[in-house]
One Martini backbone bead per residue (centre of mass of N, CA, C, O) as a GRO file, in nm:
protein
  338
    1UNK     BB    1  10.520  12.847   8.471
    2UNK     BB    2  10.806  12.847   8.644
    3UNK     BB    3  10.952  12.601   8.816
    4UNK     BB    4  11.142  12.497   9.101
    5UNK     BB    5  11.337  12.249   9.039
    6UNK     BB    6  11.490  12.273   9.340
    7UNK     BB    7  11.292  12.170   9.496
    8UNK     BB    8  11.135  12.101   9.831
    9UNK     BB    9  11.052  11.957  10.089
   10UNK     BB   10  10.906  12.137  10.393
   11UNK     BB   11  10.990  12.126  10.745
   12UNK     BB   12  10.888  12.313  11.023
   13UNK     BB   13  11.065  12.444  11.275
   14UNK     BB   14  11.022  12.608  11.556
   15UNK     BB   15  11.282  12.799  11.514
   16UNK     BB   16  11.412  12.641  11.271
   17UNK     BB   17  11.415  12.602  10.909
   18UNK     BB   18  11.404  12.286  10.678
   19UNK     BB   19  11.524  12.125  10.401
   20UNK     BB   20  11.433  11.813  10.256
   21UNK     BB   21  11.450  11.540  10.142
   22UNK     BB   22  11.274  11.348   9.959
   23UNK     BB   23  11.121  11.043  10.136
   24UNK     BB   24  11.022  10.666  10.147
   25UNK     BB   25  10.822  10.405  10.211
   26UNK     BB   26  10.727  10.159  10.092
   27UNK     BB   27  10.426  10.044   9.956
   28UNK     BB   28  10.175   9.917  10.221
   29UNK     BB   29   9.965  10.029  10.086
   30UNK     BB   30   9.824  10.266  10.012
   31UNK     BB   31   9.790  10.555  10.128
   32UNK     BB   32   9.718  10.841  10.309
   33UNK     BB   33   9.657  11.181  10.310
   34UNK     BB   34   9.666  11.409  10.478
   35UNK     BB   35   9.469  11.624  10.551
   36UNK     BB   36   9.323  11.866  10.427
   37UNK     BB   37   9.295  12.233  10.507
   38UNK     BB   38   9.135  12.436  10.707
   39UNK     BB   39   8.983  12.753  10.671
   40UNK     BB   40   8.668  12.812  10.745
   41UNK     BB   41   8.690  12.756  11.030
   42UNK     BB   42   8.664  12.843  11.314
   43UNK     BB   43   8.880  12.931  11.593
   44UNK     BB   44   8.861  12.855  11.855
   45UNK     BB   45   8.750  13.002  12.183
   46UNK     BB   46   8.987  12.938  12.327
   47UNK     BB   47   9.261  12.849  12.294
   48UNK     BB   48   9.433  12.528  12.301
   49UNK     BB   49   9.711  12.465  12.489
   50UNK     BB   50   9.650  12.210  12.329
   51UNK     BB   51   9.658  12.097  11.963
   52UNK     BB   52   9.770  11.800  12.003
   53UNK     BB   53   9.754  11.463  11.958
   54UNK     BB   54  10.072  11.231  11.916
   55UNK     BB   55  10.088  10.929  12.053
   56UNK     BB   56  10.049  11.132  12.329
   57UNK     BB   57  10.193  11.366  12.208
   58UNK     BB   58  10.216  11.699  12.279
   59UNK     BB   59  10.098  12.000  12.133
   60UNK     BB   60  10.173  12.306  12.172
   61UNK     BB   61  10.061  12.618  12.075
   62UNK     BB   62  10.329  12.796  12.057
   63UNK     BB   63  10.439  12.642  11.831
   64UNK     BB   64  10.215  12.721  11.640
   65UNK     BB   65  10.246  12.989  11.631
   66UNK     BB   66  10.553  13.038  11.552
   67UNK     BB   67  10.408  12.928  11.246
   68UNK     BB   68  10.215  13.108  11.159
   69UNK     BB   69  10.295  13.386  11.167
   70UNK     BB   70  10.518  13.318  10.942
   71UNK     BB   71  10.237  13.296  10.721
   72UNK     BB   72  10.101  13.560  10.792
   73UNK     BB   73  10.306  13.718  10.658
   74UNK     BB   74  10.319  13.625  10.415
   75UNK     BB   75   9.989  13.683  10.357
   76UNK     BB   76   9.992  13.986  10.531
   77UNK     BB   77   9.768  13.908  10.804
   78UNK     BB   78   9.511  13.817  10.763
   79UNK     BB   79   9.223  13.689  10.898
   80UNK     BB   80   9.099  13.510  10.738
   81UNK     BB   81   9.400  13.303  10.763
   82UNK     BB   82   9.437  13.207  11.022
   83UNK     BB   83   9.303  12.880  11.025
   84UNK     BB   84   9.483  12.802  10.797
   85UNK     BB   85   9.764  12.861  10.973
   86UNK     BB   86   9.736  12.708  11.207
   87UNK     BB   87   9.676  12.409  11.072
   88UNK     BB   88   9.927  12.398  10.920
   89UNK     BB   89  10.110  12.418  11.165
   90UNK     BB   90  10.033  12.158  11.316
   91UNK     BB   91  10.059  11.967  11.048
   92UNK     BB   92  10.360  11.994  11.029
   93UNK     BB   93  10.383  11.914  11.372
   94UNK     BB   94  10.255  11.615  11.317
   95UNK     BB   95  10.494  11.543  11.091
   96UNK     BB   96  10.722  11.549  11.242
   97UNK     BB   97  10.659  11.332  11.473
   98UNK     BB   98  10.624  11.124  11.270
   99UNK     BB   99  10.910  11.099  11.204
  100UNK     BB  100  11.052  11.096  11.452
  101UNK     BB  101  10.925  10.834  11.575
  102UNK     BB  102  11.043  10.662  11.311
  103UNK     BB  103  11.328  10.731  11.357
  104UNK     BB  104  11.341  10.614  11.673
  105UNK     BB  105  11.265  10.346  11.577
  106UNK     BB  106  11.509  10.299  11.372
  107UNK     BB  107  11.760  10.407  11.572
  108UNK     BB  108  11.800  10.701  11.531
  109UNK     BB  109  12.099  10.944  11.540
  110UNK     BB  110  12.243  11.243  11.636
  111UNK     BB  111  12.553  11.377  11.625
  112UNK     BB  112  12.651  11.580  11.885
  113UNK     BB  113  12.832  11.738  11.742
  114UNK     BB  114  12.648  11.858  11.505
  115UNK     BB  115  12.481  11.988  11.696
  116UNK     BB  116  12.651  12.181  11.822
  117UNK     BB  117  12.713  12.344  11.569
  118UNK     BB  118  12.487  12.430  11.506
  119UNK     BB  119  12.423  12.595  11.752
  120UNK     BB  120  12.683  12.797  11.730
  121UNK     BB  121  12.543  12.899  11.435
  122UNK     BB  122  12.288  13.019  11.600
  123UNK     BB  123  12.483  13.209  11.792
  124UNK     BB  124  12.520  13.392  11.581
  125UNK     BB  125  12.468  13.728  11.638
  126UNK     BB  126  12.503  13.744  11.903
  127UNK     BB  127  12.661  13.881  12.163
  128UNK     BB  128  12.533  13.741  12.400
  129UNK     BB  129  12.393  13.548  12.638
  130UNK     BB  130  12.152  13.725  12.649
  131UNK     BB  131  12.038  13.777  12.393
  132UNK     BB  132  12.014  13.435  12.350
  133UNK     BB  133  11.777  13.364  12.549
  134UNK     BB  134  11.598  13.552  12.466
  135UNK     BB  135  11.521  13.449  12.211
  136UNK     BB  136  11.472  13.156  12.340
  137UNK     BB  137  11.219  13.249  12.489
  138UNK     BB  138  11.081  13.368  12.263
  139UNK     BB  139  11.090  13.008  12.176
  140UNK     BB  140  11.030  12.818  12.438
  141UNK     BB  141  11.348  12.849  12.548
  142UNK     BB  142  11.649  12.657  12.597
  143UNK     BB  143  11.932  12.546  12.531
  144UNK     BB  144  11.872  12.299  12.557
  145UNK     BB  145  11.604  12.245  12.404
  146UNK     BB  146  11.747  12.374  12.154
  147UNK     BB  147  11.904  12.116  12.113
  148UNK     BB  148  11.728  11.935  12.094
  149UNK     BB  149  11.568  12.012  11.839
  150UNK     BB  150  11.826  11.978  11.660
  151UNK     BB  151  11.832  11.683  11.687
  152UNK     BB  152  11.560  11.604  11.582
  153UNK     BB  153  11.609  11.747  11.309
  154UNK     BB  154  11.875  11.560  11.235
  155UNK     BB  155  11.719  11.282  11.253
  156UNK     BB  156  11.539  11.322  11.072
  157UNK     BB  157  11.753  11.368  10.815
  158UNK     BB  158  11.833  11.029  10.809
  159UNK     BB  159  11.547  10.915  10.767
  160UNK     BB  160  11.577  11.089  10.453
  161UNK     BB  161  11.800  10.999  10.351
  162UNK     BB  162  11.761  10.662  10.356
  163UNK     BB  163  11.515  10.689  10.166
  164UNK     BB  164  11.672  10.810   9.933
  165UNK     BB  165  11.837  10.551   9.895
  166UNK     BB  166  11.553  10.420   9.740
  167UNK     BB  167  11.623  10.620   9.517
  168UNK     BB  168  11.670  10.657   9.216
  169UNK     BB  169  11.940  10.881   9.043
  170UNK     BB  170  11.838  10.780   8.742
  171UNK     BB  171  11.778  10.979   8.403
  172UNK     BB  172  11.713  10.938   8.121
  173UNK     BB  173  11.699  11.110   7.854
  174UNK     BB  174  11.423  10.985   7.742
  175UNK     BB  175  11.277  11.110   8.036
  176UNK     BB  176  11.334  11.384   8.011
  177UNK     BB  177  11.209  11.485   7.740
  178UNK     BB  178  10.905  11.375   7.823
  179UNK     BB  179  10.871  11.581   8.029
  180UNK     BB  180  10.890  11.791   7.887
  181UNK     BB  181  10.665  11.779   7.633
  182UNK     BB  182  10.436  11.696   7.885
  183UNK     BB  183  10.523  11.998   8.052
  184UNK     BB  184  10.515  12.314   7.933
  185UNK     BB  185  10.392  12.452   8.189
  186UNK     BB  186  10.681  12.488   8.327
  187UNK     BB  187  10.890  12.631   8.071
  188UNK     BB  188  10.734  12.880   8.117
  189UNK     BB  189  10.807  13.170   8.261
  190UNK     BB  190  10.672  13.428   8.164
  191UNK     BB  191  10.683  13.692   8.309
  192UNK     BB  192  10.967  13.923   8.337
  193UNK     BB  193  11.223  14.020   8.563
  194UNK     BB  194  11.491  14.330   8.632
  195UNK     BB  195  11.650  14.365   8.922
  196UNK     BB  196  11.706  14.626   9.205
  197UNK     BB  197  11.808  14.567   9.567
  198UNK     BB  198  11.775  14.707   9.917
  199UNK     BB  199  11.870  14.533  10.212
  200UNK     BB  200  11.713  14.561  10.537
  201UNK     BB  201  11.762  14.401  10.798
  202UNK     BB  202  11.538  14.217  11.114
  203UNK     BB  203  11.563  14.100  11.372
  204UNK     BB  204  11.360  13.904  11.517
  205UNK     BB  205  11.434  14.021  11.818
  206UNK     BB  206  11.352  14.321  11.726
  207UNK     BB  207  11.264  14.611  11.853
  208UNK     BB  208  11.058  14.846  11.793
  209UNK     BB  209  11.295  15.091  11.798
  210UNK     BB  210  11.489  14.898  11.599
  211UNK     BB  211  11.312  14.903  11.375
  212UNK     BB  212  11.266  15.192  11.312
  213UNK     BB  213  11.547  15.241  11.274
  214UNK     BB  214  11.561  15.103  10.983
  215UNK     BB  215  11.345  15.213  10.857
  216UNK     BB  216  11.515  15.528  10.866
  217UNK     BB  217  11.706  15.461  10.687
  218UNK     BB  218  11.554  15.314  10.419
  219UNK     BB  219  11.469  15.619  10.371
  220UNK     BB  220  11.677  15.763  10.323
  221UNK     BB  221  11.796  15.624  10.075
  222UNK     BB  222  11.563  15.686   9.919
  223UNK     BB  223  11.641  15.998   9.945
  224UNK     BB  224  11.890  15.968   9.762
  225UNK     BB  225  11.810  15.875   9.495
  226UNK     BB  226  11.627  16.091   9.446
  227UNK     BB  227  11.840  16.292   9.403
  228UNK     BB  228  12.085  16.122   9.251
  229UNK     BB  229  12.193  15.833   9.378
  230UNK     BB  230  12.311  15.552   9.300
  231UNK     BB  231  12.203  15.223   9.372
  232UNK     BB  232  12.448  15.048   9.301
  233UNK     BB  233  12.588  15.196   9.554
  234UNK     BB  234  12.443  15.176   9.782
  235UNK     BB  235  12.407  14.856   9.765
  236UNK     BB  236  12.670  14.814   9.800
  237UNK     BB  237  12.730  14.954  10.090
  238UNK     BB  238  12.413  14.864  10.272
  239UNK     BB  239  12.340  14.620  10.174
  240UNK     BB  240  12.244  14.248  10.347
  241UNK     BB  241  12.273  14.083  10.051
  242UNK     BB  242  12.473  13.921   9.956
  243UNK     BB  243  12.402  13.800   9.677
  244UNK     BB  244  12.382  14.124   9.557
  245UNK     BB  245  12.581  14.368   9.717
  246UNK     BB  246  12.832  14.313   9.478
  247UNK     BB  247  12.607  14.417   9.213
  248UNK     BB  248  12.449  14.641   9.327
  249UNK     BB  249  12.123  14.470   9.372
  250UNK     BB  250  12.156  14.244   9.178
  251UNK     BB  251  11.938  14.030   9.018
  252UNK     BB  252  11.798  13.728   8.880
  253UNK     BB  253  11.613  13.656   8.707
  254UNK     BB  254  11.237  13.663   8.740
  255UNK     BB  255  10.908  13.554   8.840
  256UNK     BB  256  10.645  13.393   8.955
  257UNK     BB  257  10.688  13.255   9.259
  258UNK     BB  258  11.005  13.352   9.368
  259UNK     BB  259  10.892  13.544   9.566
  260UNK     BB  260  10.801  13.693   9.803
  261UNK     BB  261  10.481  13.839   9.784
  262UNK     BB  262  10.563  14.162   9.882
  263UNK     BB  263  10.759  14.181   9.643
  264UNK     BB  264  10.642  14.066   9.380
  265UNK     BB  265  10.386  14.278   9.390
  266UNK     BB  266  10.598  14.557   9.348
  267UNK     BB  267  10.743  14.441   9.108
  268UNK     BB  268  10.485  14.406   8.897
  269UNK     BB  269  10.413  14.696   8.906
  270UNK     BB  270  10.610  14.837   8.784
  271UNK     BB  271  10.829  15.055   8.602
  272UNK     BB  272  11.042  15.120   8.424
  273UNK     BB  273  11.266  15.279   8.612
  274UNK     BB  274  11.150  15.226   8.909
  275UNK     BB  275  11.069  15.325   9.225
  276UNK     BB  276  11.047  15.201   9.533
  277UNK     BB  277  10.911  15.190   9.801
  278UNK     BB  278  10.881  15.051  10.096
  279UNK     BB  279  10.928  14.648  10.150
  280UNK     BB  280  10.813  14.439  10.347
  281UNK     BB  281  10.978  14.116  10.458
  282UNK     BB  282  11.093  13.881  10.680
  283UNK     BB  283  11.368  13.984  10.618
  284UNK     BB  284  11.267  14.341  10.570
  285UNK     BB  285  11.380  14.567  10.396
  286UNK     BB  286  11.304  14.719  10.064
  287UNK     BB  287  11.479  14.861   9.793
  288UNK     BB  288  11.332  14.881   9.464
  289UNK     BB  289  11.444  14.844   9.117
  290UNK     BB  290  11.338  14.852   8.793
  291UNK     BB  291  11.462  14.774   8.486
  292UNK     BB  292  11.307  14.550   8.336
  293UNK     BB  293  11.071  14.392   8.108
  294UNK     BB  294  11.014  14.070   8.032
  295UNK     BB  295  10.926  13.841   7.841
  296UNK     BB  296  10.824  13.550   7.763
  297UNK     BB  297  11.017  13.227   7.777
  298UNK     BB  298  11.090  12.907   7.637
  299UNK     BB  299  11.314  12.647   7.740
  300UNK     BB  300  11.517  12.491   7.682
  301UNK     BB  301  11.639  12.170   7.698
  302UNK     BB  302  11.935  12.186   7.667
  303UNK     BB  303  11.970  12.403   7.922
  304UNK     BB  304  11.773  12.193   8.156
  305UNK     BB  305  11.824  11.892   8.164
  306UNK     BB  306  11.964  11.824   8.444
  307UNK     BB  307  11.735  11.968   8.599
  308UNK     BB  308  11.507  11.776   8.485
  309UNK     BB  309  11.633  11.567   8.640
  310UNK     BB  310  11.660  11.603   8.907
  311UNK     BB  311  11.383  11.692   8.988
  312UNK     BB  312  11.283  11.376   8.911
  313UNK     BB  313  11.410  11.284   9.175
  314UNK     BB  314  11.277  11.439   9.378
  315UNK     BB  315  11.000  11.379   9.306
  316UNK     BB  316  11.016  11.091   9.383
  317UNK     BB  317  11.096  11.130   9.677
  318UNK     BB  318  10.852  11.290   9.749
  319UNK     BB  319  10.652  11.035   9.700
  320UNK     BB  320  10.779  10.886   9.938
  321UNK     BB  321  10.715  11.076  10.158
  322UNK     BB  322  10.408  11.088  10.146
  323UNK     BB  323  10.382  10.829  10.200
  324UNK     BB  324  10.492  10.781  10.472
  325UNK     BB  325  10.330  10.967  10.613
  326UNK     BB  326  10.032  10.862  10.529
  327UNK     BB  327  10.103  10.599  10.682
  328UNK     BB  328  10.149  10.720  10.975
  329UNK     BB  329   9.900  10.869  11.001
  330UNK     BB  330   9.687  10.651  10.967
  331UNK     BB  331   9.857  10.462  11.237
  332UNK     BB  332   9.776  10.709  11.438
  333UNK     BB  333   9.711  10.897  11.748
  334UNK     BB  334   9.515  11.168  11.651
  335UNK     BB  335   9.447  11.490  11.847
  336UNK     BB  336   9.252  11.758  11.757
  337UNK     BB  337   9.196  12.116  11.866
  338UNK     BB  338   9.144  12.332  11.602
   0.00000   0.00000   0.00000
C-alpha cells in the first residue's frame, strides 16, 4: 500500500491535537521504547481519578477520556477497544509530559504573543463568550488553563523543533533511489477510488437536537440527488468541506489507509456510480458518490523522488524522536494505574 510520505509523529494534546516533527537527543545509550500497549486486560473499575503519575506531576483521568473517545470513535466504539483506547491516549499523555519538562529544562518557552494568536484562533467560530466557556468546560478547562495548554504545546514544539535542527535535511539522489528500490510495497497504491462527498460537519459541541437537525439536512440531500439533482451542484452549494467543495465534492483519488476508517470502509465497499447512505465520522455527516475504482498502480520514482527525500529527512527526524522519548521513559518515575 502507498504510505502517506509526509506523515510525521503525533502528540496528541488535551482540547486540540497537533502534529509535530520527529525529532530527538543523541543516543547515549541506546534507549527502550515505552512499552506495548496492553489491549487485553481489563481496565480496572471504578477508573482511578489520577491515570498516572510522572516525575510526581498527575496525569487526571478527564483528560485520558477526552483523547480515549476520539480513538474509540475512530475506531467504531467497539467496547472492547477500550483498554486499548484508554491505555494510548494516557501513553499518549505521558509523552507530552516528558517533553514538556524535557523542554522546561532546556529553558524552552513560548512567545506569548504566539500563544494569544493561537487562543484567537481557536475561539473563532464560537458566537459568544458563553458558547466558547461551555465549550471549554466541557475540556475541563478555563480560559486561563487553556492558554496554558497552549503554551505547553509551543513549547514543546520548539523543543522538536530545535532536536529537529540536528538531523541533516540532504539526501543523496542515490540514497532516495535505493530506498526507492528497496521498498517497493510502499510505492505500490493498492486498489484505489475515485470519488466526491458531501459534508456536513458537527461541532464538538454540538448538543443532541443540534446534531439531529444536521443529520436531517443531510438526509435531505440524499433524498435530492436520489430525485435526480446532481451531486456535484449540491455539494458546490452545500458540503462543508472547504477543500472539496468547490470542485464539486471531488475527492483526490485515494487508497486504503488515506481516509478515516468509517468513511474509507463504504468507500470501498461502494460500486461505481452508486450513491452512499449516511456516513458519520468524527468530521460530521458525509455523503459520498463513488466515480470510479482504479486499479492498483506503482508510482514511477520520477514522479515522487522530492517525497522520498522528504520522507527520509522526516523518518530520520521520527527516529530522534523516538530515541528521546525513550530515554525520558528510562529515567522517569512513572506510575500508570489503568
Amino acid at each position: 500500500m502507498l504510505k502517506r510520505l509526509l506523515g510525521v509523529l503525533a502528540f496528541t494534546a488535551v482540547a486540540c491535537s497537533g502534529q509535530k516533527s520527529a525529532e530527538t537527543k543523541a543516543p547515549t545509550p541506546a534507549p527502550s521504547l515505552p512499552p506495548a500497549v496492553d489491549a487485553t486486560t481489563p481496565l480496572p473499575e471504578p477508573l482511578p481519578k489520577i491515570a498516572a503519575l510522572v516525575n510526581g506531576q498527575p496525569i487526571k483521568l478527564p483528560y485520558v477520556e477526552l483523547i480515549a473517545t476520539r480513538l474509540l470513535q475512530q475506531a467504531g466504539n467497539l467496547p472492547k477497544d477500550r483498554p486499548f483506547a484508554y491505555r494510548r491516549a494516557l501513553q499518549q499523555l505521558i509523552v507530552r509530559e516528558l517533553l514538556f519538562e524535557e523542554a522546561v529544562t532546556r529553558h524552552l518557552s513560548a512567545d506569548s504573543a504566539r500563544v494569544e494568536q493561537a487562543y484567537n484562533e481557536a475561539r473563532v467560530g464560537y458566537k459568544d463568550d458563553v458558547k466558547w466557556l461551555e465549550f471549554l468546560a466541557r475540556q475541563y478547562m478555563d480560559a486561563d488553563t487553556f492558554r496554558a495548554e497552549l503554551r505547553s504545546q509551543q513549547t514543546i514544539a520548539m523543543l522538536l523543533a530545535k532536536e529537529g535542527e540536528q538531523v541533516s535535511s540532504t539526501v543523496s539522489d542515490a540514497e532516495a533511489q535505493a530506498y526507492y528500490e528497496a521498498h517497493p510495497e510502499m510505492f505500490d497504491s493498492g486498489e484505489r477510488r475515485r470519488a466526491r462527498h458531501i459534508l456536513l460537519r458537527v461541532p464538538p459541541d454540538a448538543s443532541a437536537p443540534q446534531k439531529e437537525e444536521i443529520r436531517r439536512k443531510a438526509l435531505n440531500l440524499r433524498k435530492r440527488i436520489e430525485k435526480g439533482e446532481a451531486f456535484p451542484a449540491l455539494a458546490k452549494q452545500f458540503s462543508q468541506d472547504q477543500g472539496s467543495a468547490g470542485k464539486g465534492g471531488e475527492l483526490e483519488v485515494f487508497s486504503r489507509g488515506q481516509m478515516v476508517p468509517a468513511f474509507e470502509q463504504v468507500a470501498f465497499a461502494l460500486s461505481a456510480g452508486q450513491l452512499s447512505e449516511l456516513v458519520e465520522t468524527p468530521f460530521g455527516y458525509h455523503l459520498i458518490e463513488l466515480e470510479e475504482i482504479l486499479p492498483p498502480q506503482r508510482l514511477a520514482y520520477q514522479a515522487i523522488e522530492d517525497r522520498i527525500k522528504d520522507y527520509m529527512v522526516k523518518q530520520a527526524r521520527e527516529k530522534r524522536i523516538q530515541e528521546l522519548v525513550g530515554q525520558l521513559w528510562a529515567r522517569a518515575r512513572i506510575e500508570t494505574h489503568l
